[in-house]
C-alpha positions in Angstrom: 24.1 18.5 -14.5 21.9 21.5 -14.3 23.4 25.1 -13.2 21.3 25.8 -10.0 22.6 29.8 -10.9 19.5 29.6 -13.5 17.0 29.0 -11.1 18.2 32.5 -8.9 14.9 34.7 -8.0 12.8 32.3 -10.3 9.5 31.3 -9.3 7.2 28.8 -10.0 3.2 27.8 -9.8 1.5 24.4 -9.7 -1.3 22.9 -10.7 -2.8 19.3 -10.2 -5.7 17.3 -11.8 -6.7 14.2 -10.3 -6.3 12.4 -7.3 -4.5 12.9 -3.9 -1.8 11.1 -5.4 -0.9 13.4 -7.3 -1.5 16.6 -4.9 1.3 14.6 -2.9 3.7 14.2 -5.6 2.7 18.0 -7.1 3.7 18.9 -3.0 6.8 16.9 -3.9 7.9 18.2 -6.5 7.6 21.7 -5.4 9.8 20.9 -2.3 12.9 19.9 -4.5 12.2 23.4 -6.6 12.1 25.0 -3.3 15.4 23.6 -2.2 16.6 25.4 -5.5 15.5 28.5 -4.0 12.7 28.3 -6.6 9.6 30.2 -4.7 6.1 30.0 -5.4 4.7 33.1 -7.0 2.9 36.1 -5.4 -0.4 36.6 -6.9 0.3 39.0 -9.8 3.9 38.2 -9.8 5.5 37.2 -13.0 5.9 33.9 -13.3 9.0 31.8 -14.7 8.4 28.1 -14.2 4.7 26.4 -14.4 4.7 22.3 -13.5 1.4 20.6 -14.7 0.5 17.4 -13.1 -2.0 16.0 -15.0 -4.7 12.3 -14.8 -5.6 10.1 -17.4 -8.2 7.9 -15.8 -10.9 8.5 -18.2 -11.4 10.3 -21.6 -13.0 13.3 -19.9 -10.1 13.5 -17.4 -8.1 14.2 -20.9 -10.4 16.4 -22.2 -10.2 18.4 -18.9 -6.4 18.1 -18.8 -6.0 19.3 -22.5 -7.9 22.4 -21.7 -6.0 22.9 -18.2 -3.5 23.1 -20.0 -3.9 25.8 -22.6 -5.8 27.9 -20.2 -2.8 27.8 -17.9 -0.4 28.7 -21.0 -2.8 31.4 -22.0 -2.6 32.9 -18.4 1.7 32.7 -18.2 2.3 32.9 -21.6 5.9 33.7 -20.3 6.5 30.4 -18.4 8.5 27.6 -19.2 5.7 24.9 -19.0 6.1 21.7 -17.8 3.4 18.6 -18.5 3.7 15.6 -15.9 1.7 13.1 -14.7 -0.5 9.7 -16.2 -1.5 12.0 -19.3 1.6 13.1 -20.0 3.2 9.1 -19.4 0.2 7.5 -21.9 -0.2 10.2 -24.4 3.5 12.4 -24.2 3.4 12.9 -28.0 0.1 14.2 -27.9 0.6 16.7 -25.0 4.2 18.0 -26.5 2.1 19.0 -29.4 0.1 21.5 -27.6 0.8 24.9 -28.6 3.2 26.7 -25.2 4.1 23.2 -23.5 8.0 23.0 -23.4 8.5 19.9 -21.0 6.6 16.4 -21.3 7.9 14.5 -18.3 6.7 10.9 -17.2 6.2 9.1 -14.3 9.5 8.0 -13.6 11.2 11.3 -14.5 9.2 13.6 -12.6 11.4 13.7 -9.4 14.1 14.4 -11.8 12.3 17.7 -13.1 15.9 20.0 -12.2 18.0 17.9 -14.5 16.0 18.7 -17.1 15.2 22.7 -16.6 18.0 23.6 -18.7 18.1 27.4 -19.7 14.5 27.3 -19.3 14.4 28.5 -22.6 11.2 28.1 -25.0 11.2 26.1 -28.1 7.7 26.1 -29.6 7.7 21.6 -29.1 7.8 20.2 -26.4 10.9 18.2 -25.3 9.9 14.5 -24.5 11.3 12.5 -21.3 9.3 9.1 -20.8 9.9 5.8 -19.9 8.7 2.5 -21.1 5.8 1.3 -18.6 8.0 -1.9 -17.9 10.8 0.1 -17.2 9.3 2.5 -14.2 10.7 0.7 -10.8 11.3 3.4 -8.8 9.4 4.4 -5.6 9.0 8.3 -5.4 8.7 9.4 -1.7 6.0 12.1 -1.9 4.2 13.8 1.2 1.4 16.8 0.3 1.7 19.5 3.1 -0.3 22.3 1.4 -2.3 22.1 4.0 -0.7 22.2 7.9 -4.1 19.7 9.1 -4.6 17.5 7.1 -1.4 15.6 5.1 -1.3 13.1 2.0 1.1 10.3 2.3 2.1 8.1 -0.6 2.6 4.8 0.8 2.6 2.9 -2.5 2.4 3.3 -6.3 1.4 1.6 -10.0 -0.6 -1.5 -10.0 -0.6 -5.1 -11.1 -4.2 -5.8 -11.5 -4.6 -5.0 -14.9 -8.7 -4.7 -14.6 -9.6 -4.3 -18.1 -11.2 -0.8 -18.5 -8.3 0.3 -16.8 -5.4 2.2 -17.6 -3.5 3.1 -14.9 -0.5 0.4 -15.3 0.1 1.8 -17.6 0.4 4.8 -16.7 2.2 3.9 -13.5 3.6 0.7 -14.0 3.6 -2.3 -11.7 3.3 -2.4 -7.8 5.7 -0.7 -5.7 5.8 1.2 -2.0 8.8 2.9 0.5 9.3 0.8 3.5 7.4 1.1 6.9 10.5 2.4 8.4 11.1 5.2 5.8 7.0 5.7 6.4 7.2 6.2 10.1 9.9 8.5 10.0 7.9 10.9 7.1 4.8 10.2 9.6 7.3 11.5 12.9 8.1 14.6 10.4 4.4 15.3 10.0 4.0 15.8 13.7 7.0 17.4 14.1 5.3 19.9 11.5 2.6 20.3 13.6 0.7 18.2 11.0 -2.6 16.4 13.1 -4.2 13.8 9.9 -2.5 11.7 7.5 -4.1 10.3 4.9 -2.4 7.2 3.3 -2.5 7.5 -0.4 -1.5 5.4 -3.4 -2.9 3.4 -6.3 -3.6 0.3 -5.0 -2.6 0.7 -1.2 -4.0 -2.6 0.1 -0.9 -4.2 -2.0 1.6 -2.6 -0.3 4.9 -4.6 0.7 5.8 -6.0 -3.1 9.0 -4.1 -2.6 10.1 -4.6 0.6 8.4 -7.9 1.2 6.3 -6.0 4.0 2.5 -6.1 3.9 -0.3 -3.3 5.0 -1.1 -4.8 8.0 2.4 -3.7 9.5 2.2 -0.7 8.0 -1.1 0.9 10.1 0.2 -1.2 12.9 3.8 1.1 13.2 2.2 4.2 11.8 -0.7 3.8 15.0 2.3 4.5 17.1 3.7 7.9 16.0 2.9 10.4 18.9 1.7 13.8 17.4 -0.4 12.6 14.9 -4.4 12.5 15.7 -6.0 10.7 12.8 -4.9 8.4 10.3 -7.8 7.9 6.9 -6.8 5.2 4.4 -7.7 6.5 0.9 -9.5 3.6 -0.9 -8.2 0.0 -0.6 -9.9 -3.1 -2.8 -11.9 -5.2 -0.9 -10.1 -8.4 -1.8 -7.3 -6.5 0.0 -9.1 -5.4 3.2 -8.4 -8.4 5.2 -10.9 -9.2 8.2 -7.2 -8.8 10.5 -7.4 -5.1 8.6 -10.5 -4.1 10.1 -10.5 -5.5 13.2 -7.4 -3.3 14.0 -8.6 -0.3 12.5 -11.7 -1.1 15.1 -9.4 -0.8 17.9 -6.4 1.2 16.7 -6.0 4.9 19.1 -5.6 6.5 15.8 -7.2 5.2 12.5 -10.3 6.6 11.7 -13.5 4.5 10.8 -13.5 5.5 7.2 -13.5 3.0 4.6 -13.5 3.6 0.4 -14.0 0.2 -0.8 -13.8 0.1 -4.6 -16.6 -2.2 -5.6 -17.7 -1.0 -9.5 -20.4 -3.3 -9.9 -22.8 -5.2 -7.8 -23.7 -7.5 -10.8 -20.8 -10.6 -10.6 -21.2 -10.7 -14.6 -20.1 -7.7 -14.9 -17.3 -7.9 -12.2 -16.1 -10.6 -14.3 -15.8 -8.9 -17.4 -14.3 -6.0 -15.6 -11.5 -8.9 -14.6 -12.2 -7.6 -10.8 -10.8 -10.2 -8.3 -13.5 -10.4 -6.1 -17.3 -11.2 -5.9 -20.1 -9.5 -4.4 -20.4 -12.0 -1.7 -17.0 -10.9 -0.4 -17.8 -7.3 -0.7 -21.0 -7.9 1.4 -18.8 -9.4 3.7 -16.6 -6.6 3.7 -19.1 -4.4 4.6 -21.4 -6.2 7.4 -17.6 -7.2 9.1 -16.8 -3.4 8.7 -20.3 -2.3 10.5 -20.6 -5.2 13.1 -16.9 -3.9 15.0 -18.1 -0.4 13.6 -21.0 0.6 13.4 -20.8 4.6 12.7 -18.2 4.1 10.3 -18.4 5.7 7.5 -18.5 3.7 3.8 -17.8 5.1 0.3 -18.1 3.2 -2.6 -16.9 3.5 -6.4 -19.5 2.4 -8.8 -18.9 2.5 -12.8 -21.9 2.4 -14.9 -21.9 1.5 -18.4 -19.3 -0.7 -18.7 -19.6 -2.8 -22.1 -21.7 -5.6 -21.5 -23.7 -4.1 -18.6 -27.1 -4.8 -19.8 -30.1 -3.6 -18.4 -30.8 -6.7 -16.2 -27.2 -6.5 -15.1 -27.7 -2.8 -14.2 -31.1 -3.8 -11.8 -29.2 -6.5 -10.3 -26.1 -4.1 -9.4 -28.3 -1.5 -8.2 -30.3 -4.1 -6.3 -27.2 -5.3 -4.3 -26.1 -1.3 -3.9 -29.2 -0.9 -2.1 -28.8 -3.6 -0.1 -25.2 -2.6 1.3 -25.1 -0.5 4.6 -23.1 1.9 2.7 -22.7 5.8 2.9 -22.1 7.2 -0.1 -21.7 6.2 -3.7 -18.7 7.9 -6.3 -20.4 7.2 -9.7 -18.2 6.9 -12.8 -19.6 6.7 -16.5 -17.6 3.8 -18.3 -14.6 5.6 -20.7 -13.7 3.7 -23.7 -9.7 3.9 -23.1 -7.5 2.8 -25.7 -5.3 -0.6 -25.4 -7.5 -1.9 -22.7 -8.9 -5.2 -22.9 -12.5 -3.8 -22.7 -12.9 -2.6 -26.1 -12.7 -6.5 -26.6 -16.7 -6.7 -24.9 -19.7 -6.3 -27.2 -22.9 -4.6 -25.9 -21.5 -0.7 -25.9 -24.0 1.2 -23.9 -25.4 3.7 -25.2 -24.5 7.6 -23.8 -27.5 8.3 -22.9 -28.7 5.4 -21.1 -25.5 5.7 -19.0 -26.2 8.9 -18.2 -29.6 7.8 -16.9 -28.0 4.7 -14.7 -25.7 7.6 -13.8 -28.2 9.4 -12.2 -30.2 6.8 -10.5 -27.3 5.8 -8.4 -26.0 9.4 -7.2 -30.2 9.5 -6.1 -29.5 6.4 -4.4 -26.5 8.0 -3.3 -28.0 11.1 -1.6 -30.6 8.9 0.1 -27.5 7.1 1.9 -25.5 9.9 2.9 -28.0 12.0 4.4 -29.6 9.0 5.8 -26.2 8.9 7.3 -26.1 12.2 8.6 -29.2 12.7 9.6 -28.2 9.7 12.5 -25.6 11.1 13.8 -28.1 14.9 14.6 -27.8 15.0 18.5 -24.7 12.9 19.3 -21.2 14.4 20.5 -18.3 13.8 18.2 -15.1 15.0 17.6 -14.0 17.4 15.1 -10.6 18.5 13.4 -11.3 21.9 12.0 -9.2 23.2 9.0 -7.7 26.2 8.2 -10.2 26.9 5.3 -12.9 29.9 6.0 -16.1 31.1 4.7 -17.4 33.8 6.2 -17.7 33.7 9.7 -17.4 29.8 9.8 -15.3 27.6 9.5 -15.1 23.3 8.9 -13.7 20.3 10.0 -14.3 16.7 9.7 -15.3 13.8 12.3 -13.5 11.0 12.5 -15.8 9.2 10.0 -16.0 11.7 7.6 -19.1 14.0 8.5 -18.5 17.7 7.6 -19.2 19.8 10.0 -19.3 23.7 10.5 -18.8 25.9 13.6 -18.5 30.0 14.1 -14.8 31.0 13.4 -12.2 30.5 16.1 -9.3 31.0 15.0 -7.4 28.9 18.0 -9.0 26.1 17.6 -7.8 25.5 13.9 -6.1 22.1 13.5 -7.0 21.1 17.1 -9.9 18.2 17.6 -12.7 19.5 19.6 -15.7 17.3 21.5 -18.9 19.3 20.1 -22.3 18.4 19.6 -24.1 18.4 15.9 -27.1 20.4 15.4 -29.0 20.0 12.3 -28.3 21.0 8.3 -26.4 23.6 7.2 -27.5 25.1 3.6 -23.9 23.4 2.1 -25.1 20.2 2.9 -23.1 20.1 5.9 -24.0 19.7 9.8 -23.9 22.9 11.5 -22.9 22.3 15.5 -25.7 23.0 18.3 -23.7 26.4 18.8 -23.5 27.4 15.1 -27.3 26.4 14.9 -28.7 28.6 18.1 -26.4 31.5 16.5 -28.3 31.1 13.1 -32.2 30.9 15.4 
């Protein structure tokens, strides 16, 4: 058991890599240092712990991690550093050996982090507490609140998909989530916080219920009926998983927003199948005409990889093709990573760097031709915007319900409230600038 006398007018810093997820369990993990009486640090103030949580879902996202992590050492050389996350689970050796890191912690130790801050003494190599993949069961309860707007729930963790350029079982282990009861009640905290948008986070969301023989459905059902709460986004669910029942509650839920990220990674079904995705683009197109016909302004991103082995150039035309075809609003475009242990590395016809940097780029110009298509339709119409607590300047930005960002002058009362304004034209950020901002700028 650790002495909670060490931790005594010790603070701490944090830093995350990655995705939401892990924002919400960095936001987690602070909390139960907090309840230590472990503060963040001042700027300039002299720092005693440093938690790192770190992503692994491609080879640059290790690169980037590695040198996250030696610039951080470099700037509190002092700290006691500790390494968590899906980098530190697949590769702990690896990460222990970096020069300054004291603590390698994986995914099913990391709400354990105060039982293993002992002394906080340095020891030049890292200490090592993982777990076996098969052996991470546990659900972590983790709820980002860095921000007083906008919130990150995790409703769910690992996967059981196995899709094979994937690592993330991995890294995370097979399906799991909290129950909708233990949900709502994080949901009713969030309101009571004064917190007006949750966005439901996870690895594979749409699976939720494997632990509590609950399913997603019920989920957005009991969370539409906590009072307090304004907007509710769902992160990214699989298409397979975004059942027509899904949507058409969304489409008349009081408060889900008409956001969708619907993984599709290739619109070529030769490549979905090497990819071992469980879906074909018929369904997807499907998903995304039912989505449009009960809403029309909602808003659609979509993950594409390019340069997955065996994606040859006719297979690359036929997924852009279908790409083009989709009423979709904006495209996240991956280059393939060659990850070790994956079944990929099994597929002949590598791609060649280049050429995927030259799909690459197609599809993010397709992509810009989408969004501001997207925007450019909604010029004119009322909508209604939550402003954050972020500032530039003399403005500041919000977001519609489906995802437009929009910019007003600064008003410092209506911060996390949703206001009825109408959108003028482009701001130089690539954002819409409201019909008040605008005339101020004329």
């Amino acid at each position: 058991m650790t002495d909670t006398s060490l931790f005594e007018n010790k603070t701490a810093v944090y830093h995350t890599l990655g995705c939401k997820l892990n924002f919400a369990e960095t936001s987690a993990i602070g909390k139960l240092l907090a309840e230590q009486g472990i503060r963040r640090a001042a700027e300039g103030e002299k720092v005693d712990i440093c938690v790192i949580n770190t992503c692994s879902v491609t080879e640059l996202a290790d690169r980037k991690c590695r040198q996250s992590i030696r610039h951080i050492i470099r700037q509190y050389p002092d700290a006691f550093v500790v390494v968590t996350g899906c980098y530190a689970q697949l590769k702990p050796e690896e990460v222990a050996h970096i020069e300054g890191v004291d603590l390698v912690l994986g995914a099913d130790q990391k709400s354990d982090i105060l039982s293993y801050l002992d002394k906080l003494e340095k020891h030049g190599t890292g200490q090592i507490a993982t777990s076996p993949v098969k052996d991470i069961r546990r659900f972590i309860p983790s709820c980002s609140s860095d921000d007083r707007t906008r919130h990150f729930l995790k409703v769910q963790d690992g996967c059981n998909y196995f899709c094979t350029y994937c690592t993330i079982p991995f890294a995370r282990g097979r399906s799991r989530n909290a129950a909708v009861a233990d949900l709502v009640s994080q949901a009713e905290e969030v309101a009571r916080e004064g917190g007006k948008e949750i966005v439901l986070t996870g690895v594979n969301i749409g699976d939720f219920g494997r632990s509590t023989g609950e399913n997603f459905l019920e989920l957005i059902r009991a969370l539409d009926e906590v009072e307090g709460i304004a907007r509710y986004r769902i992160s990214s669910i699989e298409p397979d998983l975004l059942s027509d029942e899904i949507i058409s509650f969304v489409a008349g839920s009081r408060r889900f927003a008409p956001h969708f990220h619907i993984p599709l990674q290739s619109g070529s079904d030769a490549v979905l199948q090497l990819m071992h995705r469980r879906y074909d683009t018929a369904l997807f197109r499907h998903k995304v005409e039912r989505v449009k016909t009960q809403m029309p302004d909602a808003f659609i991103g979509v993950d594409v990889i390019v340069g997955m082995r065996g994606e040859t150039p006719e297979r690359f035309q036929e997924s852009y093709d279908f790409i083009q075809s989709l009423d979709v609003s904006q495209l996240h475009v991956f280059s393939y990573s060659e990850r070790p242990g994956t079944q990929a590395l099994k597929i002949g016809q590598a791609v060649p760097p280049q050429e995927k940097q030259t799909r690459s780029h197609r599809l993010l110009q397709l992509s810009d031709k989408k969004w501001r298509a997207f925007y450019e339709a909604h010029i004119g119409r009322e909508v209604q915007v939550l402003f954050e607590q972020a500032r530039k300047g003399d403005y500041m930005h919000g977001f519609t319900e489906n995802y437009i960002k929009v910019e007003a002058p600064y008003e410092a009362a209506q911060v996390n409230r949703l206001q009825t304004l109408r959108l003028g034209g482009w701001n130089a950020d690539h954002s819409l600038l409201t019909e008040q901002a605008l005339s101020g700028k004329i």
